[in-house]
C-alpha positions in Angstrom: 72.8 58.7 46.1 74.2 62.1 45.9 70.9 63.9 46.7 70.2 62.0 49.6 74.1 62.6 50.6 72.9 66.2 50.0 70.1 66.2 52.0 71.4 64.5 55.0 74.7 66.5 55.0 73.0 70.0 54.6 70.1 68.7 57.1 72.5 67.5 60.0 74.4 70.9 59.6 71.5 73.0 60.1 71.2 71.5 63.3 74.5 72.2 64.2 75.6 68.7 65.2 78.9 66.6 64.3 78.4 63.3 62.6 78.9 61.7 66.0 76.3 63.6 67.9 73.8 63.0 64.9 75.1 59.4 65.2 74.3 59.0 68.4 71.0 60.5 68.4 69.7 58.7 65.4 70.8 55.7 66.9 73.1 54.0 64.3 77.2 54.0 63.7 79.0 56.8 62.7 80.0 55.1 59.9 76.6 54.8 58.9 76.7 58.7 58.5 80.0 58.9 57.0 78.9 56.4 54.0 75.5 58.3 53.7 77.1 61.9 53.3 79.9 60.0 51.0 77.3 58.6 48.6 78.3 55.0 49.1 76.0 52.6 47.3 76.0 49.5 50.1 73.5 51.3 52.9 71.2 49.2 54.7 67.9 50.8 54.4 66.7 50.3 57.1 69.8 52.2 58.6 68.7 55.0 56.0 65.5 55.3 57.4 66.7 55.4 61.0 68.9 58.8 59.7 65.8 60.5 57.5 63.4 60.0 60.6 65.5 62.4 62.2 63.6 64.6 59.4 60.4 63.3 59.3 61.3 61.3 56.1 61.5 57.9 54.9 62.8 56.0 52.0 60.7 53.3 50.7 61.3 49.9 48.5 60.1 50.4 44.7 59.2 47.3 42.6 61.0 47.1 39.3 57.4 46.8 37.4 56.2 49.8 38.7 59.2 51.8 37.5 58.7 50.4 33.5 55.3 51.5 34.2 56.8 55.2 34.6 58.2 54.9 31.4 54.7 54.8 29.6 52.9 57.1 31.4 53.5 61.3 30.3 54.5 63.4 32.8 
């Protein structure tokens, strides 16, 4: 969570907007984008995503299996 706390916090900066104006244009609470820059652990994704569109990103859902799949596989 740190890294997307990272990313949001450094992206909405070099913007130059406050959490509120970033709020508002992203259309979710500012408490949404006070717990994202915090690192909480409780975000709705969906939420998430609304905030990382604002970059052209996106988080998506993994399935447990395919992550024990990673563990095999060399990198």
């Amino acid at each position: 969570m740190k890294e997307l706390a990272s990313f949001v916090k450094e992206r909405r900066k070099s913007v130059n907007l406050t959490q509120e104006e970033f709020a508002e244009r992203a259309g979710v609470a500012l408490t949404v984008i006070r717990k994202i820059e915090q690192g909480k652990t409780n975000l709705n994704m969906e939420k998430v995503n609304l905030v990382l569109r604002m970059f052209g990103h996106q988080l998506a859902a993994v399935d447990s299996k395919e992550l024990v799949g990673l563990d095999n596989q060399e990198l």
